[in-house]
KOLLOGU-27100 format. One record per residue (C-alpha): residue number from 1; residue in three letters; x, y negated, z. Coordinates in Angstrom, 3 decimals. Each point is the difference from the previous one (the first is absolute). Layout:
// residues N
<NUM, "ALA", <X, Y, Z>> ...
***
This chain:
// residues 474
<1, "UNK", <6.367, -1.244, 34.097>> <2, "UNK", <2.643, -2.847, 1.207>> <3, "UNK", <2.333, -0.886, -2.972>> <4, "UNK", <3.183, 1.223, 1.787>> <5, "UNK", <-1.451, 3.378, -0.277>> <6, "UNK", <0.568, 0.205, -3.687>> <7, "UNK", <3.325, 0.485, -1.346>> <8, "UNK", <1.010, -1.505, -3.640>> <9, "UNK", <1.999, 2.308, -2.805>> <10, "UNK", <0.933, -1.243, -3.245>> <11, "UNK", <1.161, 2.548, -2.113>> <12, "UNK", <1.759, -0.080, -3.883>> <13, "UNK", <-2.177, 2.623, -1.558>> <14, "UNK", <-3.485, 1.555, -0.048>> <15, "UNK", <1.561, 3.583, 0.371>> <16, "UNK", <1.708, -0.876, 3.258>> <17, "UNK", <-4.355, -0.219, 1.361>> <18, "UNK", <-1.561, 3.151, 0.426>> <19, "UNK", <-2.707, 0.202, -2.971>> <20, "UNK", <-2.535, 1.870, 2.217>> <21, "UNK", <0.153, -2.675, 3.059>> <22, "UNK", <-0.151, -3.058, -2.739>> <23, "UNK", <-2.810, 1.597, -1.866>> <24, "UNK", <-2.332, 0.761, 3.025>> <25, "UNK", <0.548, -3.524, 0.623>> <26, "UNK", <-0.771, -0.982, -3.047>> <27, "UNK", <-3.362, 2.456, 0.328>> <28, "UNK", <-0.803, -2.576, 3.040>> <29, "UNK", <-0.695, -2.488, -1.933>> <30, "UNK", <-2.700, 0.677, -1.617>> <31, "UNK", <-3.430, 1.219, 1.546>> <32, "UNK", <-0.425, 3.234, -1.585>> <33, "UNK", <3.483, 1.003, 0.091>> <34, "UNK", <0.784, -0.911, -3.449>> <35, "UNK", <4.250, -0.038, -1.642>> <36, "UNK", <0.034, -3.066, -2.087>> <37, "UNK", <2.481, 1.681, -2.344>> <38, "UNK", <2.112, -2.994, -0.513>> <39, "UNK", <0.868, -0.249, 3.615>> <40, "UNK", <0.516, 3.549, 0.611>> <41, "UNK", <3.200, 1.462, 0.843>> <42, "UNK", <0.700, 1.931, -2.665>> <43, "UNK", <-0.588, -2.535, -2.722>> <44, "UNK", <2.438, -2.750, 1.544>> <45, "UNK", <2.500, 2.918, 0.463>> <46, "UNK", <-0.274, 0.384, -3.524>> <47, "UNK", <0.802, -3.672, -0.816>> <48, "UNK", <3.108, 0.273, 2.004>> <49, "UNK", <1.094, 3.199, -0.886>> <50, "UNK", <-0.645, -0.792, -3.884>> <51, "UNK", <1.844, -3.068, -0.060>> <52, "UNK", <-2.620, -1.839, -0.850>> <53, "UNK", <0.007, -2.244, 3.230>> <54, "UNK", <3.285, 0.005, 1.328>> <55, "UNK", <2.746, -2.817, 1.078>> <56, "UNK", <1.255, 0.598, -3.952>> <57, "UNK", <-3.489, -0.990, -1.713>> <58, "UNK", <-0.339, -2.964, 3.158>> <59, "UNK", <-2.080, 1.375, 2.378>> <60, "UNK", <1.783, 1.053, 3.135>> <61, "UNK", <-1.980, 2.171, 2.848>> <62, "UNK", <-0.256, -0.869, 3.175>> <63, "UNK", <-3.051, 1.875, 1.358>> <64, "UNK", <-0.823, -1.486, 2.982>> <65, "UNK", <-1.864, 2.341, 2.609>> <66, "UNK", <-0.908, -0.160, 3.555>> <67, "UNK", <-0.332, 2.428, 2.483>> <68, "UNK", <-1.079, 0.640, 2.692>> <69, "UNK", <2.256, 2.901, 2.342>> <70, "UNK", <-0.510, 2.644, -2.945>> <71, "UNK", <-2.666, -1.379, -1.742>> <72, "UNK", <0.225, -1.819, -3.080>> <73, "UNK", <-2.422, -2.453, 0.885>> <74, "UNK", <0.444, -2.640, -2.833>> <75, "UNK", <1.791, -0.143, -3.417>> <76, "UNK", <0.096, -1.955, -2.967>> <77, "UNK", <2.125, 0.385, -3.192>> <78, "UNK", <2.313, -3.415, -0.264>> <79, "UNK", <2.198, -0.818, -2.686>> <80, "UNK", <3.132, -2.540, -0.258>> <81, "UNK", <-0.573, -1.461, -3.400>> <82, "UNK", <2.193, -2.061, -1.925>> <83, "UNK", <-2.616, -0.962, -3.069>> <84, "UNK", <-3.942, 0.517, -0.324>> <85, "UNK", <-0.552, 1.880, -2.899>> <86, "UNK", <-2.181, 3.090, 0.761>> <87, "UNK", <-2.159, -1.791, 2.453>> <88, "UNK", <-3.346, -1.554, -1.689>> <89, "UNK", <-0.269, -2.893, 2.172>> <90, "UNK", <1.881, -2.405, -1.342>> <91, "UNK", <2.474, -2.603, 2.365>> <92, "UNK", <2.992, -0.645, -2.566>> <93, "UNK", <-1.173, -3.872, -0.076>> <94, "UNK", <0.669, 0.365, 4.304>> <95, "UNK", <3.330, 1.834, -1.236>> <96, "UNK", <0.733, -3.088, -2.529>> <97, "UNK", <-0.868, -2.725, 2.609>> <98, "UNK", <2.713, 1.699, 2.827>> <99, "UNK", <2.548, -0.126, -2.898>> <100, "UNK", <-0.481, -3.682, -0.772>> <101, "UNK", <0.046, -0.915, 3.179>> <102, "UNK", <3.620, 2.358, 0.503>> <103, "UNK", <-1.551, 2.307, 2.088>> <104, "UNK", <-0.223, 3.808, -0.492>> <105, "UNK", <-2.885, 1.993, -0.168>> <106, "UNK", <0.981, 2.947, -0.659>> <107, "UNK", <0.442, 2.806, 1.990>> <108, "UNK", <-3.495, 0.107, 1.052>> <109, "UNK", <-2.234, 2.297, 1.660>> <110, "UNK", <-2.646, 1.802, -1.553>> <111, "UNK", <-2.809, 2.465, 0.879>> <112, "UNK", <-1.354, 1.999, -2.507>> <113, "UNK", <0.332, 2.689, -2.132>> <114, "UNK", <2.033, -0.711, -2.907>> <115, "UNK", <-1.207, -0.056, -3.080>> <116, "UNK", <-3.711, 0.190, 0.846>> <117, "UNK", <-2.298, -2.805, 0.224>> <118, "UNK", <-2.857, 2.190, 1.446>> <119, "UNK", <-1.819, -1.479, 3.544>> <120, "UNK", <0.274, 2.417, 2.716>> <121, "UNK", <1.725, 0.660, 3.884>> <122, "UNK", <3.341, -2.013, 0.159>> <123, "UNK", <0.082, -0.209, 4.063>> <124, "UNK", <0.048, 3.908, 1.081>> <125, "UNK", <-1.324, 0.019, 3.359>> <126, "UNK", <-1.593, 2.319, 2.970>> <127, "UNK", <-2.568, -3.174, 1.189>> <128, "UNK", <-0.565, -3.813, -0.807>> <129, "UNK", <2.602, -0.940, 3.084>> <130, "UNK", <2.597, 1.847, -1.849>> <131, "UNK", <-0.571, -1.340, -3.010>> <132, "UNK", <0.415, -3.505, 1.761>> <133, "UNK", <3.048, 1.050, 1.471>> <134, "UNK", <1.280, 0.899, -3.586>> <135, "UNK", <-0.951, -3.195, -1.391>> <136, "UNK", <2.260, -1.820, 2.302>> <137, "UNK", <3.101, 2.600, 0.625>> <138, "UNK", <0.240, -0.747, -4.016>> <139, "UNK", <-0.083, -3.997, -0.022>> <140, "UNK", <2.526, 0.227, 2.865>> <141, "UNK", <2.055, 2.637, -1.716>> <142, "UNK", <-0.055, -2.367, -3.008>> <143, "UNK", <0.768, -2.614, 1.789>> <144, "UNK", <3.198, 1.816, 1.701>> <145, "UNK", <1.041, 0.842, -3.155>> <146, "UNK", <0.173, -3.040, -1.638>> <147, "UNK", <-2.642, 0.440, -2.520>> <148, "UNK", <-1.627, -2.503, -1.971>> <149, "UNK", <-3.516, 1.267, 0.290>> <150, "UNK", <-1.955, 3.350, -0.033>> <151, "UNK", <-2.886, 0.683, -1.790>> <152, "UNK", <-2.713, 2.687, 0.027>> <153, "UNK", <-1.668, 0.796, -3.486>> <154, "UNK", <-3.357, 1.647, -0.663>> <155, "UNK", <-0.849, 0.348, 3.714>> <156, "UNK", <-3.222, 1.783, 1.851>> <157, "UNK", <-2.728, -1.796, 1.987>> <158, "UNK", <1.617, 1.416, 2.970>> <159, "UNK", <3.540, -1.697, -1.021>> <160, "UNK", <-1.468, -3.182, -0.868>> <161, "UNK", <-1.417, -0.594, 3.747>> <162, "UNK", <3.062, 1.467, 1.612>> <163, "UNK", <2.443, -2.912, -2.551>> <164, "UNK", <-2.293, -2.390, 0.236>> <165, "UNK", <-0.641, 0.175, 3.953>> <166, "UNK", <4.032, -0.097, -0.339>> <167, "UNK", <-0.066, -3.789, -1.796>> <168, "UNK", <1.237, 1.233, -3.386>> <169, "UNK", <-1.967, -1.762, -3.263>> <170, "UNK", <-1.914, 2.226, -1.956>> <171, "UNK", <-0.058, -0.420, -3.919>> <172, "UNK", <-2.607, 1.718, -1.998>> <173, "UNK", <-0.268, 1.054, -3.886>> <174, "UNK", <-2.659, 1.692, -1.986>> <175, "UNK", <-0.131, 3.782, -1.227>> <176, "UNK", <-2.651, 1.920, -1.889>> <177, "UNK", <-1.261, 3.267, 1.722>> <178, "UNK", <-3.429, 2.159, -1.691>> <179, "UNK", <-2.196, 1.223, 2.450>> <180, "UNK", <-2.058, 2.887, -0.762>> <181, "UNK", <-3.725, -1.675, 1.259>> <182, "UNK", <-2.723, 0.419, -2.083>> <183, "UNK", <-2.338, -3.020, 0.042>> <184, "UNK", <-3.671, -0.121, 0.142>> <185, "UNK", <-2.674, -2.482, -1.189>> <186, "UNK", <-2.212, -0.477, 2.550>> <187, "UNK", <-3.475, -1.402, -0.920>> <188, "UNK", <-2.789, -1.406, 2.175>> <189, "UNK", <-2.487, 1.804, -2.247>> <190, "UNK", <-2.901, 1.415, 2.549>> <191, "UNK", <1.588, 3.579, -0.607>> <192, "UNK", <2.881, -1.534, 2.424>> <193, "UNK", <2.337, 2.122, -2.354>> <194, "UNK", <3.234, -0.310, -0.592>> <195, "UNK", <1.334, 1.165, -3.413>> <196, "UNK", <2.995, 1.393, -0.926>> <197, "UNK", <2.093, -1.675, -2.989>> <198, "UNK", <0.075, 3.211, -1.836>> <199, "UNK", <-3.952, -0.465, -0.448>> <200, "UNK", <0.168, -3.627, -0.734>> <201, "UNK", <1.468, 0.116, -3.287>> <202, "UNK", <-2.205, -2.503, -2.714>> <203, "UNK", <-2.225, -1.176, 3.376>> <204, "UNK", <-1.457, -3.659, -0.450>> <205, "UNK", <-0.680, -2.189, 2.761>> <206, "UNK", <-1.725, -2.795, -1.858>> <207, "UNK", <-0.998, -3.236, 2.054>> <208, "UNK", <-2.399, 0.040, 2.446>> <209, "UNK", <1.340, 4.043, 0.452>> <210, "UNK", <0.618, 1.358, 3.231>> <211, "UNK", <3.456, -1.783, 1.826>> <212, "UNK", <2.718, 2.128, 0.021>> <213, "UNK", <3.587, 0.676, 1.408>> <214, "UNK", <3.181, 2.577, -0.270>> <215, "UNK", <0.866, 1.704, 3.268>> <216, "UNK", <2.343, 3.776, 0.288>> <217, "UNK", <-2.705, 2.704, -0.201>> <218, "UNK", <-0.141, 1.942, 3.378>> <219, "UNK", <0.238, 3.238, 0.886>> <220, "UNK", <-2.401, 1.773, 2.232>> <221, "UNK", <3.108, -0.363, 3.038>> <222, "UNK", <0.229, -3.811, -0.908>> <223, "UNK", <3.114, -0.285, -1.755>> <224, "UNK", <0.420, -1.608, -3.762>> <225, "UNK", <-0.904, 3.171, -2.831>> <226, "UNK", <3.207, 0.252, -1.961>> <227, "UNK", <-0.640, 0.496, -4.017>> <228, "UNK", <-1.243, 2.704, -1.184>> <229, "UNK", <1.889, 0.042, -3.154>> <230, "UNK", <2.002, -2.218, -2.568>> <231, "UNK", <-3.392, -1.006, -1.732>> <232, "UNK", <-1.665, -0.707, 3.004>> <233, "UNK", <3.152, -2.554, 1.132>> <234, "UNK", <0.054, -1.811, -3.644>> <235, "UNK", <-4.167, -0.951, 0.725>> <236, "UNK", <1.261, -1.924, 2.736>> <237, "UNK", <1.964, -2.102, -2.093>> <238, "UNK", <-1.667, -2.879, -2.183>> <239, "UNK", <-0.357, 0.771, -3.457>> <240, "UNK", <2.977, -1.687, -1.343>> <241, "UNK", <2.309, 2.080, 1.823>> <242, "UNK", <-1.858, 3.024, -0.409>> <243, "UNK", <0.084, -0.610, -3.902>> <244, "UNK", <3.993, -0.734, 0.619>> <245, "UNK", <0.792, 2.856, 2.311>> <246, "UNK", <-1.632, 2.510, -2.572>> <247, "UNK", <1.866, -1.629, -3.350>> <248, "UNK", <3.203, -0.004, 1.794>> <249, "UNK", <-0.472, 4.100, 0.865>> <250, "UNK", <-1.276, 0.289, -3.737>> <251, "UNK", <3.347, -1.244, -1.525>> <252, "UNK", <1.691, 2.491, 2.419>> <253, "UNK", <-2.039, 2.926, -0.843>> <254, "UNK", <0.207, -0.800, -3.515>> <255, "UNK", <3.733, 0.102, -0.423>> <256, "UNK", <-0.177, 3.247, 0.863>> <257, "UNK", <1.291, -0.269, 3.319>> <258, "UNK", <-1.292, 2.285, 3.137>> <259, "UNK", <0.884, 0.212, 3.793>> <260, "UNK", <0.980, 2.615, 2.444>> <261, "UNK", <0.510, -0.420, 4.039>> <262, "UNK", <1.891, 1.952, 2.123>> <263, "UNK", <0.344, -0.321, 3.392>> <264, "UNK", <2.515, 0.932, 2.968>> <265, "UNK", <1.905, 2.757, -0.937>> <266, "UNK", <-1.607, 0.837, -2.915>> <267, "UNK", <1.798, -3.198, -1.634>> <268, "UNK", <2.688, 1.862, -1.807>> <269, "UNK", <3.829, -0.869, -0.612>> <270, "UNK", <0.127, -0.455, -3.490>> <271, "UNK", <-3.292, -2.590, 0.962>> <272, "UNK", <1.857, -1.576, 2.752>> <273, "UNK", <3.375, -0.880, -2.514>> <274, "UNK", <-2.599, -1.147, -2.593>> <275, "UNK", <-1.393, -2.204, 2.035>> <276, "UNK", <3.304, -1.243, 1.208>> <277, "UNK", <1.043, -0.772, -3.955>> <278, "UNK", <-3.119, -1.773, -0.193>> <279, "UNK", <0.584, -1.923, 3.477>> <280, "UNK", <3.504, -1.244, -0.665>> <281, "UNK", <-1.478, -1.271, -3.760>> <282, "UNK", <-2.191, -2.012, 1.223>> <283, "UNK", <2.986, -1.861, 2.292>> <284, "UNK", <2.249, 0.081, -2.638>> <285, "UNK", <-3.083, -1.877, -2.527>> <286, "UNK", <0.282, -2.687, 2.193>> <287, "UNK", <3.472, -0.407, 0.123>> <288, "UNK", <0.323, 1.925, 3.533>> <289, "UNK", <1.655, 3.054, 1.647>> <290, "UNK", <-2.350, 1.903, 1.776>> <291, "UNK", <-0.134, -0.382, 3.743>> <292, "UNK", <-0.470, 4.009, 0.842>> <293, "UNK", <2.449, 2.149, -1.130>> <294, "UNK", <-1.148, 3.589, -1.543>> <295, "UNK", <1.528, 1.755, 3.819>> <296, "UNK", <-3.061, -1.725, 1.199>> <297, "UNK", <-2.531, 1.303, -2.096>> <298, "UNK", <1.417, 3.303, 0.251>> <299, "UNK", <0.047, -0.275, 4.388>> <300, "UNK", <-3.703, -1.218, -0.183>> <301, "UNK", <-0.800, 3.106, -2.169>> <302, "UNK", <1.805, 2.109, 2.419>> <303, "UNK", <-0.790, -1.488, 3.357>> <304, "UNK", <-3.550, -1.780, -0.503>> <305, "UNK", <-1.223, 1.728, -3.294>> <306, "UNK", <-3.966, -0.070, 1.401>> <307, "UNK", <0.136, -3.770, 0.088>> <308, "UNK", <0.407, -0.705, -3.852>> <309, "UNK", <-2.033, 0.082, -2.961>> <310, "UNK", <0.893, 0.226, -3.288>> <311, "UNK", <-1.973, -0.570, -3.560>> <312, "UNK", <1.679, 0.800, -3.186>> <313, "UNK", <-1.252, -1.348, -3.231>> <314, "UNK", <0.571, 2.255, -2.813>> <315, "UNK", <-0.507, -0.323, -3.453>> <316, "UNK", <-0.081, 3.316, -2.530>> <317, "UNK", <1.576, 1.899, 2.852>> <318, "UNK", <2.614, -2.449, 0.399>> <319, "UNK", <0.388, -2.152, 3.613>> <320, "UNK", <0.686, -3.916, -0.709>> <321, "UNK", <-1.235, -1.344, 3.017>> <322, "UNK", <-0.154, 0.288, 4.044>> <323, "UNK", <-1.890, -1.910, 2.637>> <324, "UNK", <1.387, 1.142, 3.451>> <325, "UNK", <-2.292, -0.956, 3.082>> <326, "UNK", <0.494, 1.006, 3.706>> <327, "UNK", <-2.907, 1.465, 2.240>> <328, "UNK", <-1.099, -0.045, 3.120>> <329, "UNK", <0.320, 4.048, 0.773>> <330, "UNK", <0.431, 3.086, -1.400>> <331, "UNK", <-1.672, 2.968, -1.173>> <332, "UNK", <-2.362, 1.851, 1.590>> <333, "UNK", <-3.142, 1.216, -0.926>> <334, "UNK", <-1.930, -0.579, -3.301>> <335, "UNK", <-2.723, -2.918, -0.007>> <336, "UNK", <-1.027, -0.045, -3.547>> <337, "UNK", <-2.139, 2.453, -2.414>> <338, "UNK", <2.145, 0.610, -3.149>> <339, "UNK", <2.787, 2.181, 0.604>> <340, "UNK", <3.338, -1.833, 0.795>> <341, "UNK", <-1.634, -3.314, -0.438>> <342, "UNK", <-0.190, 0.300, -3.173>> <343, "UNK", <-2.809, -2.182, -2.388>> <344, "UNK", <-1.707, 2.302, -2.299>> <345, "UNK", <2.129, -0.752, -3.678>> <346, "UNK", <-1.678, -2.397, -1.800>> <347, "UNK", <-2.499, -0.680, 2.967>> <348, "UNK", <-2.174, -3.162, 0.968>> <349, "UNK", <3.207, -2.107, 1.017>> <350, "UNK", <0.919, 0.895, -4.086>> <351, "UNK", <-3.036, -0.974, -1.174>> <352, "UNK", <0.142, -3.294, 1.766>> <353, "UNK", <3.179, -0.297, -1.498>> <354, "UNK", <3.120, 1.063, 2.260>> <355, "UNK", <1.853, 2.330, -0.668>> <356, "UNK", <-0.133, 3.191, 0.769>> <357, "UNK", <2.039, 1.149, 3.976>> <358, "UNK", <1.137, 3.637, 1.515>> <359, "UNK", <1.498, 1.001, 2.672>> <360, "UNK", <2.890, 2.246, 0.019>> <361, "UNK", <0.770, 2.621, 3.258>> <362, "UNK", <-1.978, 1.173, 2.856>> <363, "UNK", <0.564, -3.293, 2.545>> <364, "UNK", <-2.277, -1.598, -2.079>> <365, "UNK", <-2.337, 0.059, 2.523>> <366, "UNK", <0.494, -2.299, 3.216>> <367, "UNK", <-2.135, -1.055, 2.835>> <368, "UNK", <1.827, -2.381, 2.598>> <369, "UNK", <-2.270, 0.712, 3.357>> <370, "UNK", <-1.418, -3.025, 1.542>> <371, "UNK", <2.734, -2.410, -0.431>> <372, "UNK", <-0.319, -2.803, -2.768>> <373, "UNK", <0.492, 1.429, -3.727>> <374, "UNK", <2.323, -2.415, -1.760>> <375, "UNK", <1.844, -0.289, -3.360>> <376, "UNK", <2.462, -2.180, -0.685>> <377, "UNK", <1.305, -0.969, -3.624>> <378, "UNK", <4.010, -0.055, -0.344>> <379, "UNK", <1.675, 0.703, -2.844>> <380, "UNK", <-0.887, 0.316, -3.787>> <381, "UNK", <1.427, 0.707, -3.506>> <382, "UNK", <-0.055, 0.853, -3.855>> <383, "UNK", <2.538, 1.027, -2.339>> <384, "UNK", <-2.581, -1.259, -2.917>> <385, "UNK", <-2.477, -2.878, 0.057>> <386, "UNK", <-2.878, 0.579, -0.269>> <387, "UNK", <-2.799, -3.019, 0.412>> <388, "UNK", <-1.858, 0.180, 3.273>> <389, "UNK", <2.028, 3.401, 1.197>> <390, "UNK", <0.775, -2.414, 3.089>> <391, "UNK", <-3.433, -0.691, 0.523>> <392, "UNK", <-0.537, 3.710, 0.148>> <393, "UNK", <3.010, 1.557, 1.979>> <394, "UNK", <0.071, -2.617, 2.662>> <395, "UNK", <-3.537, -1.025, 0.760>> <396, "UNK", <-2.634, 2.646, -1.671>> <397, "UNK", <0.920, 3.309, 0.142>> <398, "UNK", <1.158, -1.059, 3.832>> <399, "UNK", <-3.593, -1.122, 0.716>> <400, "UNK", <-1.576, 2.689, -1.634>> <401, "UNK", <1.872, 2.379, 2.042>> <402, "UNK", <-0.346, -1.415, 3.126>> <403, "UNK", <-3.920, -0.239, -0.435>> <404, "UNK", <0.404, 3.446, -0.979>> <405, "UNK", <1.892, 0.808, 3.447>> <406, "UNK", <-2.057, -2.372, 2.104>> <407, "UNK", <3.021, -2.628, 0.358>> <408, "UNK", <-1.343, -2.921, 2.005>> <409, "UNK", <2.616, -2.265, -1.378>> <410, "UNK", <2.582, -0.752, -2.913>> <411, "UNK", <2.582, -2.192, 0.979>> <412, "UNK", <1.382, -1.837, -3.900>> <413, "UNK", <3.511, -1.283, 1.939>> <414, "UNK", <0.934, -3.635, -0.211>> <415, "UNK", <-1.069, -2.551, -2.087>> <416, "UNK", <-2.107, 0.001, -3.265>> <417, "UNK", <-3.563, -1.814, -0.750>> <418, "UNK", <-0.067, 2.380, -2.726>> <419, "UNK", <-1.603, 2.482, 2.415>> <420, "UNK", <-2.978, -1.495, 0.814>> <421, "UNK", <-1.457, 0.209, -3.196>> <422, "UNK", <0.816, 3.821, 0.734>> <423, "UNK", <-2.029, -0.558, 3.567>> <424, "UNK", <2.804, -0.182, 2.191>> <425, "UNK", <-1.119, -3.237, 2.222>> <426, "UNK", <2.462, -2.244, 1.479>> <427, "UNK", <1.025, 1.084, 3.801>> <428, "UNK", <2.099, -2.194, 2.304>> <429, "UNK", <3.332, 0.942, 1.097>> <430, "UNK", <2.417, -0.723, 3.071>> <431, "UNK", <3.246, -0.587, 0.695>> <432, "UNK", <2.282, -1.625, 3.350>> <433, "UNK", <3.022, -2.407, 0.260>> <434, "UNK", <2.350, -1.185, 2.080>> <435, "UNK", <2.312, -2.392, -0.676>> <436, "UNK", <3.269, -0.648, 2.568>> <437, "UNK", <0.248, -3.759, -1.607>> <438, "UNK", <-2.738, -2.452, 1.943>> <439, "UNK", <0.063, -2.346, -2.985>> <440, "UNK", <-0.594, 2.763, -2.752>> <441, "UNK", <-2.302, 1.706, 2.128>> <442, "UNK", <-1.944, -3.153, 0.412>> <443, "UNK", <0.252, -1.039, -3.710>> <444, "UNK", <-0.933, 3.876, -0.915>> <445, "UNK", <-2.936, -0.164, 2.354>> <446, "UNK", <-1.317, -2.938, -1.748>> <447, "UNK", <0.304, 1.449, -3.550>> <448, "UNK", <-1.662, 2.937, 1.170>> <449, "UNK", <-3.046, -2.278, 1.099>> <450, "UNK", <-0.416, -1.531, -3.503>> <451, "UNK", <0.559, 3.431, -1.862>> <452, "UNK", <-2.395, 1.660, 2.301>> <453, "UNK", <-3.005, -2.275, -1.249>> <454, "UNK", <1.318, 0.462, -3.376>> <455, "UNK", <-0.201, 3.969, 0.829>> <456, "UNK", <-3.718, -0.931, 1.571>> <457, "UNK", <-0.944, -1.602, -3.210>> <458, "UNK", <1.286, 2.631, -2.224>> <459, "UNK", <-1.955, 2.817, 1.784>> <460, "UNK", <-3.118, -2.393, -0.405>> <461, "UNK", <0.491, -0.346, -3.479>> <462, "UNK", <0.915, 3.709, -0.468>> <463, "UNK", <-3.752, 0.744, 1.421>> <464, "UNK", <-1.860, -2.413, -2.243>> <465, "UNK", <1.503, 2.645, -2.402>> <466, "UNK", <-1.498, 3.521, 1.312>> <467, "UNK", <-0.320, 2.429, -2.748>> <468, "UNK", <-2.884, 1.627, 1.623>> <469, "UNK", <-3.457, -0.480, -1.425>> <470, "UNK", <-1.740, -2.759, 1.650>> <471, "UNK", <-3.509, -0.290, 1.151>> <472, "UNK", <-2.215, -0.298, -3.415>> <473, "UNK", <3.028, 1.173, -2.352>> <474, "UNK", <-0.087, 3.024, -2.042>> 
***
């Protein structure tokens, strides 16, 4: 398709884009038809519509789309902003060197979500060409405008090759995802077998034993064996953080504190404002307003319920804390044993020493079809402290759920070595610039170079760390 047959719209809001047209897009872009729910149409409505991310709070739409006679063809959500706060990859030192040098940097262009430093689809598009044509309709856009630079945060594979074919400089950063493999020890013993970590507990290998590696456990149809349970995922860890993982559960359980999910709908209003009180506490600790208003909350409970999750910690019947984490799909049919999800009360996970989790409501149950399960940590907090409730509402009961549901993946958010003690292992993110200025581009380019090894040595290091039993370890 010649480039002249595409015609360029740049429109002030999400709502003036028909949601259906920009979510089948959005469908497009990944293989098994998969909404990432951050890009979906509903969820950047909400921003707007909230007044969350609006011209007021400094991020100005101007969703950029391309179509094609009828067809929307190719769309990405731009902002105008005039700071960088809710963006996770940081560029205020490029902001401070335009300003010594008298030279604005602000507006800029941005493409992303706002607010949510999770990777996924940035570049909508029908086909790789289209995506190309994107690419550069927004640098020359830019560039028409005025615009110091443009930059795409937290981008797919796909939008990667499409920028970087396009001469932008890529910049990467680390993030911690969990990914629910179960490892094997395999042994050149003459049986040939491979044993499960589950059955290895207390082995010894002395010297002169058989060698012996970790690889994911198969399946009979060749893929990786997810876990089978929370027990079975802390024997993959080395004994340290085994012995760490169950203390920090113990305090939990000991205080007297217990969980409950609910998902989709089934997350109730009077859980939805809690959460919200214990949301904008957390900001406010730190000396911040929160960047999502309550209107949001209430939208995404109205117009995307089946993407969130939400445990409540409770202690003698009373909630005092929330860990709110977004999903891949919604609910469908059940997948697990116990009805609603629910662990037996003072079951095996008790008697390792977490604490106690139900579910509350019927959509307990979900099953997402063949596209990728994923969970994604967002937002947590506690009207009471409680040592190691964190720990608990943000990383464990997550993972023990998502084993549970047969999540393939647990996305932690942005930043934090604190997680790989909790196994989330460090995973290499992507984002695109373009800078208008040849010198600043050229100086940028540079610095990206030298913080790009840094980035290289930092993953390196972060390996020699893997919280995963090694070969020989108990």
């Amino acid at each position: 398709m010649a480039e002249n047959d595409y015609v360029i719209r740049v429109l002030d809001a999400p709502g003036l884009i028909d949601g259906a047209a920009w979510n089948a897009l959005l469908a497009l872009q990944d293989a098994d038809g998969g909404l990432n729910p951050f890009m979906r149409h509903e969820y950047l409505s909400a921003m707007h519509n909230s007044g969350s991310a609006t011209p007021a709070t400094g991020w100005t739409p101007r969703f950029f789309t391309l179509w094609h006679g009828d067809e929307l063809a190719g769309a990405c959500a731009l902002y105008l902003k005039d700071h960088s706060y809710g963006e996770y990859v940081f560029d205020h030192a490029w902001a401070n060197a335009y300003h010594q040098h008298g030279l604005a940097y602000y507006p800029k262009a941005l493409v992303a979500p706002p607010f949510t430093p999770v990777p996924g689809p940035r570049l909508l598009a029908r086909d790789a060409a289209t995506r190309a044509l994107l690419v550069q309709a927004l640098v020359a856009w830019c560039g028409d405008e005025g615009l110091s630079s443009l930059h795409l945060l937290f981008t797919s594979d796909a939008d990667v090759a499409a920028c970087e074919e396009a001469g932008l400089m890529l910049r990467h950063n680390v993030q911690f995802h969990w990914t629910n493999v179960a490892p094997t020890l395999v042994t050149s013993c003459a049986s040939g077998g491979a044993l499960p970590l589950s059955s290895q507990e207390g082995a010894n290998f002395p010297g002169g034993g058989p060698s012996e590696n970790f690889a994911p456990e198969r399946r009979t149809d060749g893929n990786p064996r997810p876990f089978r349970d929370f027990d079975e995922f802390l024997m993959s860890l080395s004994q340290d953080k085994r012995k760490k993982i169950r203390q920090e559960r113990r305090k939990v359980a000991d205080a007297g504190v217990s969980f409950r999910w609910s998902l989709g709908s089934d997350i109730r209003s009077a859980d939805w404002d809690f959460f919200y009180r214990c949301y904008e506490r957390t900001y406010y600790e730190h000396g911040n307003a929160p960047y999502l208003s309550r209107d949001f909350f209430r939208r995404m409970q109205q117009d995307m319920p089946e993407n969130w999750l939400l445990f409540v910690a409770e202690r003698d019947g009373t909630p005092i804390a929330t860990s709110l984490i977004a999903v891949s799909a919604g609910p469908v049919a059940p997948t697990l044993p116990t009805a609603c999800g629910s662990l037996p009360p003072g079951g095996a996970e008790l008697a390792r020493g977490g604490p106690s989790l139900r579910s509350t409501g019927a959509a307990g149950q979900i099953d997402t079809g063949p596209q990728a399960r994923i969970a994604y940590g967002r937002y947590w907090g506690a009207t009471e402290r409680v040592d190691c409730l964190h720990f608990e509402a943000c990383y464990y009961q997550p993972l023990q759920w998502c084993i549970q549901h047969g999540y393939q993946r647990f996305e932690g958010g942005a930043q934090g070595e604190h997680k790989m003690a909790r196994a989330l292992l460090p995973v290499k993110t992507t984002s695109a610039h373009w800078l208008a200025h040849p010198a600043f581009a050229d100086a940028v380019e540079r610095f990206l170079e030298r913080e790009g090894e840094g980035i290289s040595g930092y993953m390196d290091e972060l390996e020699r760390r893997n919280p995963f039993r090694q070969a020989g370890g108990a």
